[in-house]
KOLDREN-678398 format. One record per atom (N, C-alpha, C, O, CB): residue number from 0; residue in one letter; y, z, x. Coordinates in nm, 3 decimals. Last residue first. Glycine has a CB too. Example, Ala and Ser with C-alpha at 12.3 -4.5 7.8 and 13.67 -1.06 7.14 Angstrom:
<recs>
+-----+------+---------+---------+---------+
| seq | type |      py |      pz |      px |
+-----+------+---------+---------+---------+
|   1 |    S |  -0.225 |   0.708 |   1.285 |
|   1 |    S |  -0.106 |   0.714 |   1.367 |
|   1 |    S |   0.003 |   0.787 |   1.290 |
|   1 |    S |   0.114 |   0.804 |   1.341 |
|   1 |    S |  -0.060 |   0.572 |   1.408 |
|   0 |    A |  -0.569 |   0.780 |   1.319 |
|   0 |    A |  -0.450 |   0.780 |   1.230 |
|   0 |    A |  -0.330 |   0.780 |   1.320 |
|   0 |    A |  -0.332 |   0.846 |   1.424 |
|   0 |    A |  -0.447 |   0.905 |   1.131 |
+-----+------+---------+---------+---------+
</recs>
This chain:
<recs>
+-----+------+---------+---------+---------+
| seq | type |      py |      pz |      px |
+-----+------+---------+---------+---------+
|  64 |    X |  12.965 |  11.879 |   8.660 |
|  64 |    X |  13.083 |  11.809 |   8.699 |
|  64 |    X |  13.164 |  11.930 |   8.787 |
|  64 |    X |  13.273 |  11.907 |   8.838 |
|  64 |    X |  13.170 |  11.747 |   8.556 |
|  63 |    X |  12.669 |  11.741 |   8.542 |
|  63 |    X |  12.733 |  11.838 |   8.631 |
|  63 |    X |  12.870 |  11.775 |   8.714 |
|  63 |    X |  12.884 |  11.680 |   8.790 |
|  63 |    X |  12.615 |  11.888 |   8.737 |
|  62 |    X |  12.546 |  11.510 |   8.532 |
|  62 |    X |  12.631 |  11.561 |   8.419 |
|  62 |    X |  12.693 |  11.673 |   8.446 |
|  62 |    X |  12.781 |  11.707 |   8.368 |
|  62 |    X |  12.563 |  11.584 |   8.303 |
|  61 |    X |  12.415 |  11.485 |   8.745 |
|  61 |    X |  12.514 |  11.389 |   8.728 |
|  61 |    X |  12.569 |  11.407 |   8.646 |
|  61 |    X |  12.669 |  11.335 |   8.637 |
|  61 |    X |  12.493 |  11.283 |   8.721 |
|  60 |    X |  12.191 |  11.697 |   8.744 |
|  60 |    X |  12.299 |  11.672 |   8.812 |
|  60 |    X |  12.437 |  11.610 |   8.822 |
|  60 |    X |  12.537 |  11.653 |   8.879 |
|  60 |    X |  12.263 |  11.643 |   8.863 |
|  59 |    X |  12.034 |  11.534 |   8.522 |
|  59 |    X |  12.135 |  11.655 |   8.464 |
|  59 |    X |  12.203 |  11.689 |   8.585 |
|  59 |    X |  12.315 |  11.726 |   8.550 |
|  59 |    X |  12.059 |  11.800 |   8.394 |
|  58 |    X |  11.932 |  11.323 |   8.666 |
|  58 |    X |  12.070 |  11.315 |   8.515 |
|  58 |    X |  12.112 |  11.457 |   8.508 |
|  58 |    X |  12.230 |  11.486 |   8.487 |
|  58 |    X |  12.000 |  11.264 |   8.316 |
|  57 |    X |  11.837 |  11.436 |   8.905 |
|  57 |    X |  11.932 |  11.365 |   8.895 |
|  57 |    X |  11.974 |  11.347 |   8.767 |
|  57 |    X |  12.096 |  11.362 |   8.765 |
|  57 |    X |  11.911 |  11.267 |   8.952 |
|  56 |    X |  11.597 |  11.583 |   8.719 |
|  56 |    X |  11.685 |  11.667 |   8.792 |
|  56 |    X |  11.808 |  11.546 |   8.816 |
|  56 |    X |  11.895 |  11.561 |   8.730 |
|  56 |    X |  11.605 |  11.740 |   8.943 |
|  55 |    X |  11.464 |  11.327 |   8.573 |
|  55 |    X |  11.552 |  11.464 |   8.547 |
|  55 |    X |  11.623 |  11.494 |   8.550 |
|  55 |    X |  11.718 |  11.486 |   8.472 |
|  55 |    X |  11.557 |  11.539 |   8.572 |
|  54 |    X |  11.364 |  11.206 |   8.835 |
|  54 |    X |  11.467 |  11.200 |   8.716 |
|  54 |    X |  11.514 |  11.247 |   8.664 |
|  54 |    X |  11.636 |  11.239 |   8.677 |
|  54 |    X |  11.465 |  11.173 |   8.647 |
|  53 |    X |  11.175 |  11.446 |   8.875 |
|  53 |    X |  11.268 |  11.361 |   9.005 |
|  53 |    X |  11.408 |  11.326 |   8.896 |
|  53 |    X |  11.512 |  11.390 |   8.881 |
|  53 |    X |  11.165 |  11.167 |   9.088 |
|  52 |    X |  11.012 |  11.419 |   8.692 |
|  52 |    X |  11.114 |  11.550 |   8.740 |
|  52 |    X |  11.204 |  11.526 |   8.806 |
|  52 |    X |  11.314 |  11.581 |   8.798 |
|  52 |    X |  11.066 |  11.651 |   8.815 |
|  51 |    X |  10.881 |  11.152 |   8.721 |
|  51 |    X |  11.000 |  11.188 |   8.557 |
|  51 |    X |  11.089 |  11.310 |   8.631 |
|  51 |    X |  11.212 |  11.305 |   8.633 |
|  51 |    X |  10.887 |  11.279 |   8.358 |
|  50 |    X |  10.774 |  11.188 |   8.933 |
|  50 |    X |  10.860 |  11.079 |   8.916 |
|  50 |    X |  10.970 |  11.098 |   8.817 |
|  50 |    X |  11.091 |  11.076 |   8.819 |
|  50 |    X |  10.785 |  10.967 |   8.881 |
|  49 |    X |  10.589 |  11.377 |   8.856 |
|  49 |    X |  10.666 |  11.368 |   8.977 |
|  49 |    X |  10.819 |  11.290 |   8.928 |
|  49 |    X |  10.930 |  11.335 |   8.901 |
|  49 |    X |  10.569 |  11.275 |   9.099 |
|  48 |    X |  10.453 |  11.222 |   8.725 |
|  48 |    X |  10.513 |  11.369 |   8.679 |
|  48 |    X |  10.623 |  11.424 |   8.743 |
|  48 |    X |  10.718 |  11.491 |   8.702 |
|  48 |    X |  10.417 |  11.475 |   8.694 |
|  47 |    X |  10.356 |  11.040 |   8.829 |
|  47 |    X |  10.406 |  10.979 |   8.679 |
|  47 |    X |  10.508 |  11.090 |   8.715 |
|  47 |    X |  10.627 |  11.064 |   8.732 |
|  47 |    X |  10.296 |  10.983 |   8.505 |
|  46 |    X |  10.187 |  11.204 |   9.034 |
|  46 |    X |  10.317 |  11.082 |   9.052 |
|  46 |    X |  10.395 |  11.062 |   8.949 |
|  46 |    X |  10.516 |  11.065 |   8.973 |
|  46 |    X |  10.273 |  10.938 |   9.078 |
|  45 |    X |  10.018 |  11.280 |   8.864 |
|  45 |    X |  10.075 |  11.370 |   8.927 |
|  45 |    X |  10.216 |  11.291 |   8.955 |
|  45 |    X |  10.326 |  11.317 |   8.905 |
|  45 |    X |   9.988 |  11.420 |   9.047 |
|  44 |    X |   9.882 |  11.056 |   8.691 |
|  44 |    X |   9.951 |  11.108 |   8.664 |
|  44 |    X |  10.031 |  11.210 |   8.704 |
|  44 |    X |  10.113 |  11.254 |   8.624 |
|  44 |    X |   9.919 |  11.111 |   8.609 |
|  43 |    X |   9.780 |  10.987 |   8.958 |
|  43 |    X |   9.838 |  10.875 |   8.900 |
|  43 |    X |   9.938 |  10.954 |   8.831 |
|  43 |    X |  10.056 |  10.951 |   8.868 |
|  43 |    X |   9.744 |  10.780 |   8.812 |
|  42 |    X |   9.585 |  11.194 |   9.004 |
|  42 |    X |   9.689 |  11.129 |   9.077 |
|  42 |    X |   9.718 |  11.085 |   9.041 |
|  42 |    X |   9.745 |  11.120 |   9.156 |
|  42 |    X |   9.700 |  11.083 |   9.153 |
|  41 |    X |   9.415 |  11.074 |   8.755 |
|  41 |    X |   9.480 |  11.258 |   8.760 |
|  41 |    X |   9.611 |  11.223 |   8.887 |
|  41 |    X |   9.728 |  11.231 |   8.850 |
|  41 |    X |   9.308 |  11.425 |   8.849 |
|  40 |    X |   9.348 |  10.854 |   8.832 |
|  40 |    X |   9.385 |  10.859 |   8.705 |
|  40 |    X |   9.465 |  10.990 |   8.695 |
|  40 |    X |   9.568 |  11.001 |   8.630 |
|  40 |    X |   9.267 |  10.846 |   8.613 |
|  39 |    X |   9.150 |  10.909 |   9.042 |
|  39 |    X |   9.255 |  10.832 |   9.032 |
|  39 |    X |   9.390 |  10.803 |   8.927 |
|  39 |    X |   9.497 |  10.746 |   8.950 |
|  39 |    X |   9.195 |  10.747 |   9.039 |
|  38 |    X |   9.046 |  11.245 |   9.046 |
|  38 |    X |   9.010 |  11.116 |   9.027 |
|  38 |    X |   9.139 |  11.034 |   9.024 |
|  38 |    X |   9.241 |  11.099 |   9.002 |
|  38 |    X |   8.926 |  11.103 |   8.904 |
|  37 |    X |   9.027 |  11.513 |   9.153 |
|  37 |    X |   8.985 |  11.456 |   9.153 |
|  37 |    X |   8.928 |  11.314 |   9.131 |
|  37 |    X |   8.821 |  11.268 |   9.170 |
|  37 |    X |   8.983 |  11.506 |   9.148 |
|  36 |    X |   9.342 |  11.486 |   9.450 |
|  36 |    X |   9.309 |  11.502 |   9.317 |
|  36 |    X |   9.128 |  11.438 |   9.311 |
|  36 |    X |   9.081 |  11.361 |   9.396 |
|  36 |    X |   9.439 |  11.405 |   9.214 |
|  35 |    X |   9.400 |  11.728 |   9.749 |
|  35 |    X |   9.341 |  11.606 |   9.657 |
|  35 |    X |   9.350 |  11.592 |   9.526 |
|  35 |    X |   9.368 |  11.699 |   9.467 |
|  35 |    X |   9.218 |  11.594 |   9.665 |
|  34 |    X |   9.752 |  11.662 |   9.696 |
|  34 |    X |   9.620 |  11.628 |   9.676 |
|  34 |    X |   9.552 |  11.696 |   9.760 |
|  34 |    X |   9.614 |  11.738 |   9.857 |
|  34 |    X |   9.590 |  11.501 |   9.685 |
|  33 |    X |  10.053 |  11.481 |   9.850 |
|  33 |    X |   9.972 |  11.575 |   9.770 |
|  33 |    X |   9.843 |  11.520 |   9.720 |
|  33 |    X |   9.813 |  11.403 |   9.702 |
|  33 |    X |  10.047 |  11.622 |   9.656 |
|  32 |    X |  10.130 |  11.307 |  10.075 |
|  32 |    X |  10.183 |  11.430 |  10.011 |
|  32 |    X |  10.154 |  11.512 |   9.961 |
|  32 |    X |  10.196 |  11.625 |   9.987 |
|  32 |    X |  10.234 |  11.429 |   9.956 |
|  31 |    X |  10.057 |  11.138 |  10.328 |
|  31 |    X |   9.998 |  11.237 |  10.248 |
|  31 |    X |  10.052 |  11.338 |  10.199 |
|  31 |    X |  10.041 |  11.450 |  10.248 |
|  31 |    X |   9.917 |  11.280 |  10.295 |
|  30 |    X |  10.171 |  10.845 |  10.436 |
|  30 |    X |  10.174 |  11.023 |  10.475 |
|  30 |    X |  10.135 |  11.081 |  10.354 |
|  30 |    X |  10.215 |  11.056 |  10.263 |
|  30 |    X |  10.334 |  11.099 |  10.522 |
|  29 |    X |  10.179 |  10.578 |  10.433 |
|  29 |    X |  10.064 |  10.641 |  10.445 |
|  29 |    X |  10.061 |  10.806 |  10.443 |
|  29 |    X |   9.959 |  10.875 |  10.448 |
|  29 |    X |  10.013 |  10.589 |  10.564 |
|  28 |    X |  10.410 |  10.441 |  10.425 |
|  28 |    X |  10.373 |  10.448 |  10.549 |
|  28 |    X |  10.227 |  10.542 |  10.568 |
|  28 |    X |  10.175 |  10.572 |  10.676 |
|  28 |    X |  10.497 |  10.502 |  10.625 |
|  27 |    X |  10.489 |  10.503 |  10.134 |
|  27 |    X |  10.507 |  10.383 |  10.198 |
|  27 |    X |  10.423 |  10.335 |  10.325 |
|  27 |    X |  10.375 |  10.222 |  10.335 |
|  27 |    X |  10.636 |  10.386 |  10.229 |
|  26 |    X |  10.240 |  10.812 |  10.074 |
|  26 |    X |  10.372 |  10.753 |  10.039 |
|  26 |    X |  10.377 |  10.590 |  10.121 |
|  26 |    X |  10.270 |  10.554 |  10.170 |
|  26 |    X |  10.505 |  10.871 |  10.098 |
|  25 |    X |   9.994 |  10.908 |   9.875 |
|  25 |    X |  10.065 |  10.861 |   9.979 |
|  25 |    X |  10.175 |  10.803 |   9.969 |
|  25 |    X |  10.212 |  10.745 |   9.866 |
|  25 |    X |  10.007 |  10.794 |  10.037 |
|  24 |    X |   9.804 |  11.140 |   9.657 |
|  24 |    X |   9.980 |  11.055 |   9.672 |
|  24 |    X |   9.992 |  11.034 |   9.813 |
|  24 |    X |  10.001 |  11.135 |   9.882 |
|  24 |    X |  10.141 |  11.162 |   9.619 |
|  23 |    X |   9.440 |  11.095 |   9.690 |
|  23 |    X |   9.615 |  11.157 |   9.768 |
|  23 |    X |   9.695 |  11.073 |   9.712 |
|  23 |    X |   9.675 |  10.951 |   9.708 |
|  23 |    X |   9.654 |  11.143 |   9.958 |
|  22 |    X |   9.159 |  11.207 |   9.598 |
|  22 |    X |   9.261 |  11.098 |   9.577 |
|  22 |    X |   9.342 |  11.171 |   9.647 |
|  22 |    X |   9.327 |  11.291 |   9.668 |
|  22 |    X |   9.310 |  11.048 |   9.433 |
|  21 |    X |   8.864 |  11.277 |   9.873 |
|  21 |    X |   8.935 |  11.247 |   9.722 |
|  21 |    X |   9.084 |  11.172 |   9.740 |
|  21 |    X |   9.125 |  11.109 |   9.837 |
|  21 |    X |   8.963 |  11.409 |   9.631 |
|  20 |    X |   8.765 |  11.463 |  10.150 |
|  20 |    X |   8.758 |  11.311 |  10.061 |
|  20 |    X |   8.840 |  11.327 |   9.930 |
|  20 |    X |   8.873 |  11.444 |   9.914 |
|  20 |    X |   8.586 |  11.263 |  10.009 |
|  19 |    X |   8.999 |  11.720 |  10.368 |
|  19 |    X |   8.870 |  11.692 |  10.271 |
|  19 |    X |   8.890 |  11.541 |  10.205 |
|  19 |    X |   9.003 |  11.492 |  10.200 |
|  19 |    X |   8.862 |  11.819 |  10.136 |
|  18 |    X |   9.111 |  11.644 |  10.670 |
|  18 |    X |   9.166 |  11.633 |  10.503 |
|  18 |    X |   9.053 |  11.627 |  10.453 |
|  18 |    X |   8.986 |  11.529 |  10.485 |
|  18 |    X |   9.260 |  11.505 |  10.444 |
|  17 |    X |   9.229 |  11.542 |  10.928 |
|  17 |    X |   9.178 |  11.658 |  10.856 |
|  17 |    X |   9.139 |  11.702 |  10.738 |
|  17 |    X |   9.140 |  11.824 |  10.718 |
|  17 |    X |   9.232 |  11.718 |  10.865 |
|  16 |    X |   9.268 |  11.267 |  10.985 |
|  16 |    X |   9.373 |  11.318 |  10.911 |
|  16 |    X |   9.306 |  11.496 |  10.880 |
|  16 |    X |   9.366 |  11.559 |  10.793 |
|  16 |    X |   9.402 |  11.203 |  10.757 |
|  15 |    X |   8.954 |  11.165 |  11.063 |
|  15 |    X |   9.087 |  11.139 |  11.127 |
|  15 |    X |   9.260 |  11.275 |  11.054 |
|  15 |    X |   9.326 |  11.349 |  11.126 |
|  15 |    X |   9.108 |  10.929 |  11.070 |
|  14 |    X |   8.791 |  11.250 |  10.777 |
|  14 |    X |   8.808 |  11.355 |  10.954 |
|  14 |    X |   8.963 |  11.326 |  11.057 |
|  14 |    X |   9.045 |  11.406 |  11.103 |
|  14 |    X |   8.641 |  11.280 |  11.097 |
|  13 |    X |   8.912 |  11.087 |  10.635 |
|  13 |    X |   8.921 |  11.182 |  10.578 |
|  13 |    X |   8.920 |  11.294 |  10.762 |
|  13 |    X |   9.000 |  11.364 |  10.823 |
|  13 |    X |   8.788 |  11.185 |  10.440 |
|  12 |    X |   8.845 |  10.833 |  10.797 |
|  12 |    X |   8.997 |  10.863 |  10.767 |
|  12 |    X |   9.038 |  10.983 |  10.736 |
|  12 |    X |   9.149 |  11.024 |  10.769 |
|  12 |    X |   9.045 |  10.795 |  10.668 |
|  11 |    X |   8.562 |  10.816 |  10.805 |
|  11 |    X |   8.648 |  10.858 |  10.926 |
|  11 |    X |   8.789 |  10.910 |  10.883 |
|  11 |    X |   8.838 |  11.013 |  10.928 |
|  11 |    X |   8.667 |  10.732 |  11.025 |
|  10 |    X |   8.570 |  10.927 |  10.408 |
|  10 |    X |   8.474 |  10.918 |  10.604 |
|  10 |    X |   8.595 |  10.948 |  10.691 |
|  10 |    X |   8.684 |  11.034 |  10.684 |
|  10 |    X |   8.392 |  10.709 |  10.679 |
|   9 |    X |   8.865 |  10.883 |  10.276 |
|   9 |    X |   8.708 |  10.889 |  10.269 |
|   9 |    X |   8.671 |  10.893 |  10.384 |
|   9 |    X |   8.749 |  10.860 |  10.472 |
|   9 |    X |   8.636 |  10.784 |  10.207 |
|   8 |    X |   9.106 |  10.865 |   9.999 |
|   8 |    X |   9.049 |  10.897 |  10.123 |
|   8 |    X |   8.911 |  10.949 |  10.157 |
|   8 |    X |   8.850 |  11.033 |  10.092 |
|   8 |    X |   9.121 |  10.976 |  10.166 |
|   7 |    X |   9.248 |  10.665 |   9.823 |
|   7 |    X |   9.128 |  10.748 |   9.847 |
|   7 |    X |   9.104 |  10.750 |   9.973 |
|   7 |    X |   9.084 |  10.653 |  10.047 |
|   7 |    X |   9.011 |  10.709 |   9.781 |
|   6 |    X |   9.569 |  10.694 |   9.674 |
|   6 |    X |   9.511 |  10.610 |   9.780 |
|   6 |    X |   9.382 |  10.719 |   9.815 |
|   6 |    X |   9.406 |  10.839 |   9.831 |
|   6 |    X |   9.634 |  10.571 |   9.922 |
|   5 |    X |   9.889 |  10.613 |   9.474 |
|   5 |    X |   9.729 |  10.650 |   9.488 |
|   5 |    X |   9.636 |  10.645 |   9.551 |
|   5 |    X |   9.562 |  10.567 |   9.492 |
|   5 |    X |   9.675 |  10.622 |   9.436 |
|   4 |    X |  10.177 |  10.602 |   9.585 |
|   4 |    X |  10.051 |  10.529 |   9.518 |
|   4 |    X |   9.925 |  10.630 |   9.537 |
|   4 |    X |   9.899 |  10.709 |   9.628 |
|   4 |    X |  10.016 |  10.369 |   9.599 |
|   3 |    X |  10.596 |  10.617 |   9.640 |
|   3 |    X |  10.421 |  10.729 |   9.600 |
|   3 |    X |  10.296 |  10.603 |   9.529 |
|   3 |    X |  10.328 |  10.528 |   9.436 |
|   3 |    X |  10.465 |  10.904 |   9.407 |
|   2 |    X |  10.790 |  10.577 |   9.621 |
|   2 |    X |  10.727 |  10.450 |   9.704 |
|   2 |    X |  10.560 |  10.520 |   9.663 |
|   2 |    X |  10.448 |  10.469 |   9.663 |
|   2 |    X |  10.784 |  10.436 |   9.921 |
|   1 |    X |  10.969 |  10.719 |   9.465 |
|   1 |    X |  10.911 |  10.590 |   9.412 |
|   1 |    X |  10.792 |  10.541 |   9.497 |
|   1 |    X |  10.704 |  10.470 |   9.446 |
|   1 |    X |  11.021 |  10.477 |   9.408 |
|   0 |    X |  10.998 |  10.962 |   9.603 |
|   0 |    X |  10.881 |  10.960 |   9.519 |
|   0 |    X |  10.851 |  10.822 |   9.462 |
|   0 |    X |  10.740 |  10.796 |   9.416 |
|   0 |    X |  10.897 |  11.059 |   9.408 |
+-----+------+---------+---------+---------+
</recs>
């Protein structure tokens, strides 16, 4: 989930990939995780959200003994 950005998808790209227009979490290489969102700012914070759970779950794993 670190490599996750925000990336709009639109026209050809949106038909290329199947994918209705709006925001996507993409990852490093472009793969489309989630979404759409409607605006950049709402993705942004899906990632944020992402990112903290991600965290999380590893500390309280690691306190698991």
């Amino acid at each position: 989930m670190k490599g996750l950005m925000a990336h709009y998808v639109q026209g050809a790209e949106s038909i290329k990939r199947g994918i209705v227009e709006g925001w996507y979490a993409t990852g490093t290489v472009e793969t489309t995780c989630d979404g759409p969102f409607p605006t950049c700012a709402a993705c942004e914070a899906h990632i944020a959200q992402e990112r903290a759970d991600i965290d999380a779950y590893h500390q309280g794993a690691s306190h698991q003994h």
